[in-house]
C-alpha positions as CSV (number, residue, x, y, z in Angstrom):
1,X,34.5,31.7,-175.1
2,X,31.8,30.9,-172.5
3,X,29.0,28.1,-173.9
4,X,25.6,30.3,-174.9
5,X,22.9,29.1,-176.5
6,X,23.0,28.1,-180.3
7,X,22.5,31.2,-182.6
8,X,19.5,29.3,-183.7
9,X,17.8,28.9,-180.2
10,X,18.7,32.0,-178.7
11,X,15.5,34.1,-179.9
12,X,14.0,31.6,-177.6
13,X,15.6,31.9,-174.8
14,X,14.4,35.0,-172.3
15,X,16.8,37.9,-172.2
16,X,19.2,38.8,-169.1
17,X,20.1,35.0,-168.5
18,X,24.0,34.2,-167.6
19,X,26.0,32.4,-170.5
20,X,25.6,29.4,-168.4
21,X,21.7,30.0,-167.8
22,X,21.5,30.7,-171.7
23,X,22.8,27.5,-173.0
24,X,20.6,25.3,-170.5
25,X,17.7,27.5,-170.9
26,X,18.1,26.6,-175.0
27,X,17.8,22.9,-173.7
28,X,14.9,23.1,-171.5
29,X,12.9,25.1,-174.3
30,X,13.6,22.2,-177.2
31,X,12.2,19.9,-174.1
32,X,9.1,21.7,-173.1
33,X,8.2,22.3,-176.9
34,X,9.1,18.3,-177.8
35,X,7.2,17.6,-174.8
36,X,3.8,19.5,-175.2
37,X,4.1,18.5,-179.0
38,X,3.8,15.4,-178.4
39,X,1.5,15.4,-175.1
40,X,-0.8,17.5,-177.1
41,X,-0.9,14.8,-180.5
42,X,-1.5,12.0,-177.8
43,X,-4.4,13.5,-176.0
44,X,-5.5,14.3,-179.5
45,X,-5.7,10.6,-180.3
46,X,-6.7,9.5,-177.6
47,X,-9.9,11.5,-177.0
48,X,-10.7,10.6,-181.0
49,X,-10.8,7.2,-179.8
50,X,-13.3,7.9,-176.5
51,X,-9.9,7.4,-174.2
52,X,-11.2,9.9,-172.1
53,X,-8.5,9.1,-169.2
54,X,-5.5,8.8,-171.4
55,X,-6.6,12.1,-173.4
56,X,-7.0,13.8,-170.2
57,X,-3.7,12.6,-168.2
58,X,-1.6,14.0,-171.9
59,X,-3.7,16.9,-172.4
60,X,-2.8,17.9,-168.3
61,X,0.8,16.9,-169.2
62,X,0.5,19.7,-172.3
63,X,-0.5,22.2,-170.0
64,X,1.5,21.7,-167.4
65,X,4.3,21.9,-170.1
66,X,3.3,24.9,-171.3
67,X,2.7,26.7,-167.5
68,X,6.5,25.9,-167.6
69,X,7.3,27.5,-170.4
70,X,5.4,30.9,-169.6
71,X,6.9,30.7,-166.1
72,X,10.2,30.9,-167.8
73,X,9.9,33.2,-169.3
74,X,8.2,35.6,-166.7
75,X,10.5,34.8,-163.8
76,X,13.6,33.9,-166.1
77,X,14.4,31.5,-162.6
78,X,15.9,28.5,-164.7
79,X,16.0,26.5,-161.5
80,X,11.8,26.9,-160.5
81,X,10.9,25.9,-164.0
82,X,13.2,23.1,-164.2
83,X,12.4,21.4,-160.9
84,X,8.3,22.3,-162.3
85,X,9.0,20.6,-166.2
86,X,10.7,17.4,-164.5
87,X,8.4,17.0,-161.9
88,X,5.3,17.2,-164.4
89,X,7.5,14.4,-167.0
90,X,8.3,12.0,-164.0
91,X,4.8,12.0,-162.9
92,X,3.6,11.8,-166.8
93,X,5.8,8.9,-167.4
94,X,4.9,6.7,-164.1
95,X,0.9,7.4,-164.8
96,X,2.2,6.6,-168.3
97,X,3.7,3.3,-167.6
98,X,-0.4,2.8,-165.3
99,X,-2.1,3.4,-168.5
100,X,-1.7,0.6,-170.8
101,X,-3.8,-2.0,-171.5
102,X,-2.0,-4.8,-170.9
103,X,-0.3,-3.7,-168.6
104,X,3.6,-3.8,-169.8
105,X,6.1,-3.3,-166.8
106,X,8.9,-2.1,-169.5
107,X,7.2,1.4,-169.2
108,X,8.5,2.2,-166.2
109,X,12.1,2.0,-167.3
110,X,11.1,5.3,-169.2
111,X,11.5,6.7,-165.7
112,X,15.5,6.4,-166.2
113,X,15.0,9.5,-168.5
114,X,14.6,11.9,-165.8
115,X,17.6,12.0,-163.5
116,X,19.0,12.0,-167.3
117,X,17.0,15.4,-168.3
118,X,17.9,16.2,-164.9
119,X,21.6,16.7,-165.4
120,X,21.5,18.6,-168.2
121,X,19.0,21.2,-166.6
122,X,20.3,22.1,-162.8
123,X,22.7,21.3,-160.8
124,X,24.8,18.6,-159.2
125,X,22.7,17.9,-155.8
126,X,19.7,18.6,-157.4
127,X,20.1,15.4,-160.1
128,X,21.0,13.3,-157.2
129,X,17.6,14.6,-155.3
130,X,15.6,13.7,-158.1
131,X,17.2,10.4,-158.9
132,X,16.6,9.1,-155.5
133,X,12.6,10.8,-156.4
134,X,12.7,9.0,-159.7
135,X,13.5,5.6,-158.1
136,X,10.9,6.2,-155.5
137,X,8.6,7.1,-157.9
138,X,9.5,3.6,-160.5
139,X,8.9,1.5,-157.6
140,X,5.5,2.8,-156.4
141,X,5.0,2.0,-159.7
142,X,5.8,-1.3,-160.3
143,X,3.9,-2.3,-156.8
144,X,0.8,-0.6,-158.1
145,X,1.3,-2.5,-161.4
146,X,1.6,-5.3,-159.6
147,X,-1.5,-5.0,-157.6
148,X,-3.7,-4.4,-160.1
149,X,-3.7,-0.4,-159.6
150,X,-3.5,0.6,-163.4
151,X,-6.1,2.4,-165.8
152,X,-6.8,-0.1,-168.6
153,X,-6.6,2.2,-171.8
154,X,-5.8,0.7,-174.9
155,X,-2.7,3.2,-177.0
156,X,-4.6,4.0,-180.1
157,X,-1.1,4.1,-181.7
158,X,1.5,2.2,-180.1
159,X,3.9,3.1,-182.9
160,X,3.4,6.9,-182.1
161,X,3.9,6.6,-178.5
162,X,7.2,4.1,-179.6
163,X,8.1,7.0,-182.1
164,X,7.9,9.5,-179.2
165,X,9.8,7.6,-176.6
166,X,12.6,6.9,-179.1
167,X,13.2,10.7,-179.8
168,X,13.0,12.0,-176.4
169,X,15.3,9.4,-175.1
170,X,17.7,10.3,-177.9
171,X,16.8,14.2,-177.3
172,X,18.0,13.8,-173.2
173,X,21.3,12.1,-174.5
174,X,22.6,14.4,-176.9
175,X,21.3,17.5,-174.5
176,X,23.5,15.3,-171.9
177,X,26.3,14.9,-174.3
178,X,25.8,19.0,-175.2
179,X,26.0,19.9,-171.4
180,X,29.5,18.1,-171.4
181,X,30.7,20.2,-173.7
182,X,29.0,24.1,-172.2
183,X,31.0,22.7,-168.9
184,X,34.4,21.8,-170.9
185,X,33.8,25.1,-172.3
186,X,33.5,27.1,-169.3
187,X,36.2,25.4,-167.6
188,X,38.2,25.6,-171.0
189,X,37.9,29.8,-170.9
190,X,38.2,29.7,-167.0
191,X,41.3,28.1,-168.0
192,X,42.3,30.4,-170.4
193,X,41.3,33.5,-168.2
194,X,43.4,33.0,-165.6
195,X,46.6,32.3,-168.0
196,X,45.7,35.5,-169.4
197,X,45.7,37.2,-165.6
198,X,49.3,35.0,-164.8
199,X,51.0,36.2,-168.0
200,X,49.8,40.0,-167.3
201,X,50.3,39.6,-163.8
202,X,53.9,38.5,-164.4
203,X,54.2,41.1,-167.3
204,X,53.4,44.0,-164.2
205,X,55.6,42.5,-161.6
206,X,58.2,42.6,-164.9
207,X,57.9,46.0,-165.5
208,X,57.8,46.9,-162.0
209,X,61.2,44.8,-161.1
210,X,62.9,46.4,-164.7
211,X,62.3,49.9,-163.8
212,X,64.4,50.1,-160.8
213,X,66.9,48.0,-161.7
214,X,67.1,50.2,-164.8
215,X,68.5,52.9,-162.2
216,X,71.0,50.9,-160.6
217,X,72.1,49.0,-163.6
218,X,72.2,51.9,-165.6
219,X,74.3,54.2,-162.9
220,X,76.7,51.2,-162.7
221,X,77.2,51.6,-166.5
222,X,77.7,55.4,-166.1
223,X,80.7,54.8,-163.2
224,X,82.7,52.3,-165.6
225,X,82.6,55.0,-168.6
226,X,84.3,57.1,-166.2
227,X,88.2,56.5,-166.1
228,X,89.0,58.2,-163.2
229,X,87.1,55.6,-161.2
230,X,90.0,53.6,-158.8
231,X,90.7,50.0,-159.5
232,X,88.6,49.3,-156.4
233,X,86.1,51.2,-156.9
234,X,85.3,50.0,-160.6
235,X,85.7,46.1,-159.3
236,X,82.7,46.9,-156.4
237,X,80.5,48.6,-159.4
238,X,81.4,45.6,-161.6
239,X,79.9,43.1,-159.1
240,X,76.9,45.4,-158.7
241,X,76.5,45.4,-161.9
242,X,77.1,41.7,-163.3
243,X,74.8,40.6,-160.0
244,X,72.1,42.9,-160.9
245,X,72.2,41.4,-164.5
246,X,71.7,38.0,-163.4
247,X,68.8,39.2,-161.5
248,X,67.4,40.6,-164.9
249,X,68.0,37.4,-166.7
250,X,66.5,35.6,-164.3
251,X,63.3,37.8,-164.4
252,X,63.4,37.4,-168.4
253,X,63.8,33.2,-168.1
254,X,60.6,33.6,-166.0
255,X,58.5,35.4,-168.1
256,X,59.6,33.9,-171.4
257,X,58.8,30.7,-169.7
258,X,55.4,32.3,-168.9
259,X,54.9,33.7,-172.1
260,X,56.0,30.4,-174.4
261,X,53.4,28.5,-172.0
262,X,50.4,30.8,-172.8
263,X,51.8,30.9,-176.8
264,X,52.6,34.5,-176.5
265,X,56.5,33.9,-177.0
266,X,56.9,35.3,-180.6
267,X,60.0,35.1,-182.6
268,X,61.3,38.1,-185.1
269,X,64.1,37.4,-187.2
270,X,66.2,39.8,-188.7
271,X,69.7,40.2,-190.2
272,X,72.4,39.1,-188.1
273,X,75.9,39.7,-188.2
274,X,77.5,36.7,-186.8
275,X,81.3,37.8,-186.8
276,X,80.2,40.5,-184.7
277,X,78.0,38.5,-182.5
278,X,81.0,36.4,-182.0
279,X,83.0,39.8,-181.2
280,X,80.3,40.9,-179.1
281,X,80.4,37.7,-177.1
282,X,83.8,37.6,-176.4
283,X,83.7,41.5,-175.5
284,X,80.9,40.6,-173.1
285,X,82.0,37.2,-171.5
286,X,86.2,37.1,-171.6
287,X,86.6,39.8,-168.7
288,X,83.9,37.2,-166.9
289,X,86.0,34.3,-167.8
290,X,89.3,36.2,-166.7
291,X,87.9,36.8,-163.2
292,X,87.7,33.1,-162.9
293,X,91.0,32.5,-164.0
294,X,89.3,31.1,-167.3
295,X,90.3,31.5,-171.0
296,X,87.5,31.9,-173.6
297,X,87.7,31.3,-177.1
298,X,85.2,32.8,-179.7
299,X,86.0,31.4,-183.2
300,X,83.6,31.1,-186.6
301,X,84.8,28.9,-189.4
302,X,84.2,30.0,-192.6
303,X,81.3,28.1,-194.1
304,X,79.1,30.3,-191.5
305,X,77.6,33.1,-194.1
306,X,78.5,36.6,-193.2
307,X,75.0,37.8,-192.4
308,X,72.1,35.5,-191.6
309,X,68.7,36.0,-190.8
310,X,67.9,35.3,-187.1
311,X,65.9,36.4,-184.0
312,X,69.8,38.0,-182.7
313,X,68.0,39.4,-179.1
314,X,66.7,35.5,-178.6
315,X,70.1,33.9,-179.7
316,X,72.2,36.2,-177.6
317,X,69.4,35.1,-174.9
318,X,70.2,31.6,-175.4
319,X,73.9,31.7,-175.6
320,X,74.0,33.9,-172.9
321,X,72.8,31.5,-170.2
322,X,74.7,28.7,-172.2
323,X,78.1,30.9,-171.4
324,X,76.8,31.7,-168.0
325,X,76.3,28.4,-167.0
326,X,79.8,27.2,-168.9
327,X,81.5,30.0,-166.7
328,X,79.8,29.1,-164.1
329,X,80.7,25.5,-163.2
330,X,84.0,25.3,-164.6
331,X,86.8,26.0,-162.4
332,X,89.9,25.3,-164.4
333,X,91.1,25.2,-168.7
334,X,88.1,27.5,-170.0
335,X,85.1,27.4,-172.3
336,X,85.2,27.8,-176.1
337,X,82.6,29.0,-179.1
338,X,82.9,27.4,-182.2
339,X,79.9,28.7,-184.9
340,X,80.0,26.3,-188.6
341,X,77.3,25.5,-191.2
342,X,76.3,23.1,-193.5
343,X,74.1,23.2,-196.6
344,X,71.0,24.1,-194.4
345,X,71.9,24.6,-191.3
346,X,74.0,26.6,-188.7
347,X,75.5,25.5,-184.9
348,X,76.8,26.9,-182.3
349,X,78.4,24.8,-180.0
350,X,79.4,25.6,-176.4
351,X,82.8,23.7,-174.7
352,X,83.9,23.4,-171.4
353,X,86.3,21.8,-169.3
354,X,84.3,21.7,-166.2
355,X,83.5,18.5,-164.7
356,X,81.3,16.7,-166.9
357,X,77.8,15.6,-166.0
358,X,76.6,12.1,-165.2
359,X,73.5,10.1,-167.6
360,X,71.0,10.9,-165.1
361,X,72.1,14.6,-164.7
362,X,71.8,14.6,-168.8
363,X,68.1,13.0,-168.9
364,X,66.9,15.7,-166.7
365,X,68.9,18.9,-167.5
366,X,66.5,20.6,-169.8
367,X,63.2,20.1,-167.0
368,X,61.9,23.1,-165.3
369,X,63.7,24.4,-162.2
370,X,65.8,21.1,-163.1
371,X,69.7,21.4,-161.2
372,X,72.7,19.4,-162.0
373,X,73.6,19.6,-158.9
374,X,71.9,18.2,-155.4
375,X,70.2,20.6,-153.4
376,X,71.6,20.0,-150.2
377,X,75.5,20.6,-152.0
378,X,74.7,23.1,-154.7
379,X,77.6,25.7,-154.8
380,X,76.1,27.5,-157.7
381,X,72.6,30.0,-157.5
382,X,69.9,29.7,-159.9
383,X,66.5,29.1,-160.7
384,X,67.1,26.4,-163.2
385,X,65.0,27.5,-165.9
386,X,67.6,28.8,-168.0
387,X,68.3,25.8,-170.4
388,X,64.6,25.2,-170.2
389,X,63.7,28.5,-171.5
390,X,66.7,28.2,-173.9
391,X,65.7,25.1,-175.6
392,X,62.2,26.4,-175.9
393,X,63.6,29.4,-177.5
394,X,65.6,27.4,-179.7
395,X,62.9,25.1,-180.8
396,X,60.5,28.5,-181.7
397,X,63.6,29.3,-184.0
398,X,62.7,25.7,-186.0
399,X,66.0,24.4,-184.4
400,X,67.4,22.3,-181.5
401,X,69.6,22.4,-178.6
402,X,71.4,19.3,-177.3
403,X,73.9,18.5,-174.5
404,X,77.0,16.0,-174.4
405,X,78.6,15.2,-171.7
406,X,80.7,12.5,-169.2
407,X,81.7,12.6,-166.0
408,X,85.4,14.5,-165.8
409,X,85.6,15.1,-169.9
410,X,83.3,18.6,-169.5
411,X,80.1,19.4,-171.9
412,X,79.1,20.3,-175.1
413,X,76.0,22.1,-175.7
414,X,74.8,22.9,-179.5
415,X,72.5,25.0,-181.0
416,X,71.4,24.1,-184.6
417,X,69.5,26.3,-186.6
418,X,68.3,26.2,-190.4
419,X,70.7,28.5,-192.1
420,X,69.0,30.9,-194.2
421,X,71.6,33.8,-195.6
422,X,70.9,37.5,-196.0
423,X,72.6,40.6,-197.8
424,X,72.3,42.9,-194.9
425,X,74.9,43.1,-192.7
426,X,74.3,43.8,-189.2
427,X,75.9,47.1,-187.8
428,X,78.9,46.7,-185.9
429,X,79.6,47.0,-181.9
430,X,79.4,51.2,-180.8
431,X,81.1,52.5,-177.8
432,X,80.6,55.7,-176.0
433,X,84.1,56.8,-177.6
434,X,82.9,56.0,-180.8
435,X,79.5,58.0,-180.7
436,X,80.9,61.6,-179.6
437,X,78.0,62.7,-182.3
438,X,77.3,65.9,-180.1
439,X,73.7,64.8,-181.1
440,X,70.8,66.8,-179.4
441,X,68.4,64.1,-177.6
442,X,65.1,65.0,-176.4
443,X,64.6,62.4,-173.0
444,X,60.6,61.7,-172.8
445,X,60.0,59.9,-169.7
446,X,57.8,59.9,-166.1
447,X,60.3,58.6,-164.2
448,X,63.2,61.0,-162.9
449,X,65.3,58.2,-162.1
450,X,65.3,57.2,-165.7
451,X,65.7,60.8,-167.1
452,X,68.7,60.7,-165.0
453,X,70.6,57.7,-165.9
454,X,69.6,58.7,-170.3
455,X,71.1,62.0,-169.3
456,X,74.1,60.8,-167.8
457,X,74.8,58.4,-170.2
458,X,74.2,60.3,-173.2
459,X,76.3,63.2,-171.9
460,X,78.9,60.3,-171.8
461,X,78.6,60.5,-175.1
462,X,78.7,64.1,-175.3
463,X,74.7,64.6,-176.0
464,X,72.9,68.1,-175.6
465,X,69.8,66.7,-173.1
466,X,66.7,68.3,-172.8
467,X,64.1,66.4,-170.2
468,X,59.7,66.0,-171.1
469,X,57.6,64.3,-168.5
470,X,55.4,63.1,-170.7
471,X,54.3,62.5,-174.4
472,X,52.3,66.0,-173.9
473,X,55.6,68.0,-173.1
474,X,57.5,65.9,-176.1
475,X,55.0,67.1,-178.4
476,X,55.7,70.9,-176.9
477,X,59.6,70.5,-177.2
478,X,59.9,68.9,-180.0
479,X,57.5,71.4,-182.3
480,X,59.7,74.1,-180.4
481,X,62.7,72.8,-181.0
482,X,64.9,70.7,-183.5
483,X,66.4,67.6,-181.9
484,X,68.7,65.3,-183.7
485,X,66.9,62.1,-181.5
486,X,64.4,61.3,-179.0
487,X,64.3,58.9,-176.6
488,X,60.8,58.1,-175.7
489,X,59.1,55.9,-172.9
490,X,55.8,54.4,-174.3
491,X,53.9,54.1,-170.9
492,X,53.7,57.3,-169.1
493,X,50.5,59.6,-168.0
494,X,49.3,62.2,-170.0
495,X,49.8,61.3,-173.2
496,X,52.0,57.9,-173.5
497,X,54.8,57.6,-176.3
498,X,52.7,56.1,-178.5
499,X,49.9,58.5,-179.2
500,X,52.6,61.5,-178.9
501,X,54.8,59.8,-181.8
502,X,51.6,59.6,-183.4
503,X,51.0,63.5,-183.5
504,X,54.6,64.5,-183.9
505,X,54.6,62.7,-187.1
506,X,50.7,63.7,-188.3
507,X,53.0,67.6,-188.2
508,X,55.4,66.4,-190.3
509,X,58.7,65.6,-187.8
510,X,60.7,63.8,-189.3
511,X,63.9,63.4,-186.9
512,X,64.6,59.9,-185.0
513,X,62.4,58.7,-182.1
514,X,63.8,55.7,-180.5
515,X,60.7,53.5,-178.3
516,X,62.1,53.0,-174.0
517,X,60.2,50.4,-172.5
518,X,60.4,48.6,-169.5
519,X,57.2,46.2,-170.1
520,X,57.7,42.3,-171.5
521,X,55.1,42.6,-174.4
522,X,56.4,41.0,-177.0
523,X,55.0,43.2,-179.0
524,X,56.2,46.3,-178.0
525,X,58.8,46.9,-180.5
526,X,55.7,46.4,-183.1
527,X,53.9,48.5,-182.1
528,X,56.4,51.2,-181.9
529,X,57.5,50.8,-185.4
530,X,53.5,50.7,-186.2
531,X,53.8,54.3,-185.2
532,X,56.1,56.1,-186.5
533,X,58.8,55.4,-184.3
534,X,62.8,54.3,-186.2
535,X,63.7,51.6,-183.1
536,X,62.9,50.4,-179.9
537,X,65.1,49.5,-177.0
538,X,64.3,47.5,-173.5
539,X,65.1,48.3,-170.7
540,X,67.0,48.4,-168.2
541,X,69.3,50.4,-170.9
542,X,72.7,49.3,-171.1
543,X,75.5,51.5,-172.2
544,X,76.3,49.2,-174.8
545,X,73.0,49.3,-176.8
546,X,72.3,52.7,-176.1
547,X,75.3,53.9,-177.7
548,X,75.3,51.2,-180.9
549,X,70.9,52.3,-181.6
550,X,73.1,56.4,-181.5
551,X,76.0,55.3,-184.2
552,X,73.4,53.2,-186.0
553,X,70.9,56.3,-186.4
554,X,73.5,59.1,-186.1
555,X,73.9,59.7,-189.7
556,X,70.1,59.8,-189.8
557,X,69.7,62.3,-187.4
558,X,72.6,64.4,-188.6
C-alpha cells in the first residue's frame, strides 16, 4: 500500500494530491501550523515587552507562514509552497540568530534545521540547493555577528524560545524519520507490484504455452489408444509425446518457482492412495526405464498406511523430476522406489546406480538453474530448476528432501513427510478399456482444437459427444438435453464456465460438470468446486486422468 497521509491529518491536506504528495503535504501542514504557533506567541511577547523589532521580525514570520499555508491550498503545487515555507524559516532563523542581546553565535547552528525540513518536503536536488543556500546563509551570518551587524533585543523568555527550538528540531527529525518510511513504502508496493505483473505475466505466457501443447499432447495420447498404430509409428508418437511433456514440466518448475517466490504456491492435501501411486509410478516410468535398457523397482513396505493425507498432484510433481532425473543420468543397473514410515513420518527414497556425484556437486544441487554437470560437457537438457522447485514443494508439505551421494556408488534422494493417516482410499488407476461407460458428455470449450482432442478421446472411450462454444451454448444444451457429464473450460467468451455452472445449477441440474483449465491459478480447482462444479482437471489433458475423473464419476452420472 502506497504511504498517504495519517487518517488523522488527511482532512488537512488539500484534495486531488498524489499518495506521495498526500503524505508530505501532512508534514508541511504540522510545520506551517508549529511554525506560525509559535511565531505568533513570540511576536506576542515580544511587543508586550516594547520589542518592537523582534515582535515585528515573528509577527512577518507568522504571516509569511500562513501565505504558505493558503497558497497550498489554492494551487495544491507542493513544490512552490515548500520552496516559499523554507525560504521564510531559513531567513527567520538567521535574523533569529541577529537578534539577541548578547549576541550568542550558537543560534546559527539552528540553521542545520533547514536542509533537514528540506528533505522531508521536496526532492533530492532540491535539498542539496538549499543546503548549499543554508550554509551561505549561516556564514553571512556569523560575519555580520562578528562585525557588530545584529539588533540588540533582549528574548523576554529565553525558556520559550528554548522550548520552541527543542520541539521543532525534534518535529524535523521524526518528519525525517517518517519520510524514510513513505519511501520504503512506495518502493515496498513498487516491489510488490511488479511481482504481481511477473507472476500474471508468467501465468498468461502459461496458459498460452498449455493450450497448444494440449493439442499435440493430447492427439499423441489419441494415436497410442489406437492398436492398429505400427511399431514405428507408435515409437515416433511416443517421442513426441514424452518430449512435449518435458516441455510442460519445465513450464510448471518455472511457474511454481514463480509462484512459491511471490507466496502464491498453495498446497491442498487430500487422501492418497499410496499403493496406487506406487502402481501408477511404475506404469508411468518402467516403459521410460526400459527404453534405456534400465530396470525400475517400485516397492512400499508395510508400515506405510494404506491411505494418507497428502497434496498427491505436488508429490507426483516431485517424484516425477526425482525419477526423471534418476532415468536420466544413469546409464547402466536401474533406479529403485522404496516408500516406509515411522511413528510420524513417511519417506520416499529415490536409488540409482548412475555415477554418483562429487561434495561440491552435493552443496550446490538444490540452487536455482544449479547443474551437476559443467556446462561446456553437459550431455543432459534442462533448466535446472527441478530439484529446486522440488524441495520447495517438499518443504510447503512440512517435510524435507535430501540427497546422498559419492562419486561411482550412485544417489539417494529422500523425501520425508509427517505421516498423517486417513480412511479414504484413493480411487484406483482407469484406462480407456476400463471406462467403456457409453456416457453422454457435453464438451464446453472456445477452442476447436481442444473440442477435438475431448472428442476423440472420449469416443475412445466410447462417449456420445456433443460440442458448446461457450458457457452460453452449455447452458442451451444442457437445459435441452440430459447429459451423463460435462466437460467445461472455465475461460471462454461469452459466458465463461464459471458463471454458466453457476446458472445450470440455480435450474436445478444436477449431472456432473468437470472444471478444463489451461491457466496456473492455484486456485482454479477452488474456485470450481466454489461453484457448483464435482472436479477439475488441468490441462493439457492426458488420457490417463481423463479416463480415471470418467470411472471415478461414472456411477454418479449413471
Amino acid at each position: 500500500m502506497a504511504a498517504r497521509a495519517p487518517p488523522f491529518l488527511s482532512r488537512w491536506v488539500p484534495a486531488g494530491l498524489t499518495a506521495e504528495e498526500q503524505g508530505r503535504g501532512a508534514v508541511l501542514v504540522v510545520y506551517v501550523l508549529i511554525g506560525a504557533l509559535f511565531s505568533t506567541v513570540s511576536a506576542v511577547l515580544a511587543g508586550v515587552n516594547g520589542l518592537s523589532v523582534l515582535a515585528a521580525l515573528n509577527l512577518a514570520a507568522a504571516l509569511w507562514s500562513a501565505l504558505a499555508l493558503v497558497t497550498f491550498f489554492v494551487t495544491r503545487r507542493m513544490a512552490l509552497v515548500a520552496h516559499l515555507f523554507i525560504g521564510g524559516f531559513a531567513v527567520t532563523l538567521a535574523l533569529g540568530a541577529l537578534s539577541s542581546d548578547p549576541y550568542d553565535l550558537s543560534n546559527v547552528a539552528f540553521l542545520q534545521l533547514v536542509p533537514l525540513v528540506a528533505a522531508t518536503l521536496i526532492g533530492r536536488k532540491a535539498t542539496i540547493g538549499w543546503l548549499l543556500v543554508t550554509i551561505s546563509i549561516g556564514v553571512g551570518a556569523i560575519a555580520a555577528g562578528e562585525h557588530g551587524y545584529v539588533i540588540h533585543q533582549a528574548d523576554p523568555a529565553p525558556g520559550f524560545t528554548h522550548a520552541m527550538n527543542f520541539t521543532f528540531c525534534a518535529l524535523a527529525g521524526m518528519a525525517f524519520v517518517f519520510s524514510f518510511w513513505w519511501e520504503r513504502e512506495r518502493a515496498m508496493e513498487g516491489m510488490r507490484e511488479a511481482e504481481r505483473h511477473r507472476v500474471a505475466s508468467l501465468a498468461n505466457i502459461g496458459h498460452d504455452i498449455r493450450t497448444p501443447m494440449n493439442g499435440v499432447l493430447g492427439m499423441t495420447d489419441v494415436l497410442l489408444l489406437d492398436p492398429a498404430l505400427p511399431a514405428r509409428h507408435r515409437e515416433m508418437v511416443e517421442t513426441i509425446r514424452n518430449s512435449g511433456g518435458v516441455m510442460v514440466s519445465l513450464i510448471n518448475d518455472l511457474l511454481d518457482l514463480s509462484k512459491a517466490d511471490a507466496g502464491r504456491l498453495v498446497i491442498h492435501p487430500a487422501p492418497l492412495d499410496v499403493r496406487a501411486l506406487a502402481t501408477e509410478l511404475k506404469m508411468l516410468w518402467e516403459p521410460v526405464a526400459a527404453r534405456s535398457g534400465l530396470a525400475l523397482g517400485v516397492s512400499v513396505d508395510d508400515s506405510v498406511p494404506r491411505a494418507l493425507l497428502a497434496d498427491g498432484v505436488r508429490l507426483r510433481q516431485v517424484l516425477s523430476n526425482l525419477l526423471s532425473n534418476a532415468l536420466k543420468f544413469t546409464t547402466e543397473g536401474g533406479v529403485r522406489v522404496t516408500m516406509g514410515a515411522t511413528r510420524a513420518r513417511w519417506s520416499i527414497a529415490v536409488t540409482d546406480t548412475g555415477p554418483g556425484l562429487t561434495p561440491g556437486q552435493l552443496e550446490r544441487l538444490f540452487e536455482r538453474f544449479s547443474h551437476a554437470e559443467d556446462h561446456r560437457t553437459r550431455s543432459q537438457q534442462g533448466t535446472g530448476l527441478g530439484l529446486a522447485v522440488s524441495r520447495q514443494l517438499c518443504q510447503l508439505m512440512q517435510g524435507t528432501l535430501e540427497a546422498r551421494s559419492r562419486p561411482g556408488e550412485g544417489s539417494t534422494f529422500t523425501c520425508d513427510l509427517p505421516l498423517t493417516a486417513c480412511a479414504v482410499d484413493a480411487p484406483e488407476q482407469a484406462s480407456a478399456g476400463a471406462v467403456k461407460a457409453g456416457l453422454k458428455v457435453l464438451v464446453v470449450d472456445d477452442n476447436a482444437v481442444n473440442r477435438l482432442v475431448a472428442r476423440r478421446l472420449l469416443e475412445a472411450a466410447e462417449c456420445k459427444v456433443t460440442e458448446a462454444t461457450d458457457g452460453a451454448g452449455a447452458v442451451t444444451a444442457a437445459t435441452g438435453e440430459a447429459f451423463d457429464l460435462i466437460l467445461m473450460d472455465l475461460h471462454m467468451p461469452v459466458l465463461d464456465g464459471l458463471e454458466a455452472t453457476r446458472q445450470l445449477r440455480a435450474r436445478d441440474y444436477g449431472g456432473v460438470i468437470i472444471g478444463v483449465s489451461a491457466s496456473a491459478a492455484s486456485d482454479d480447482e477452488a474456485q470450481c468446486r466454489s461453484a457448483g462444479m464435482n472436479d477439475f482437471l488441468a490441462k493439457p489433458v492426458r488420457a490417463e486422468r481423463l479416463f480415471l475423473k470418467l470411472e471415478e464419476h461414472r456411477s454418479a452420472a449413471l
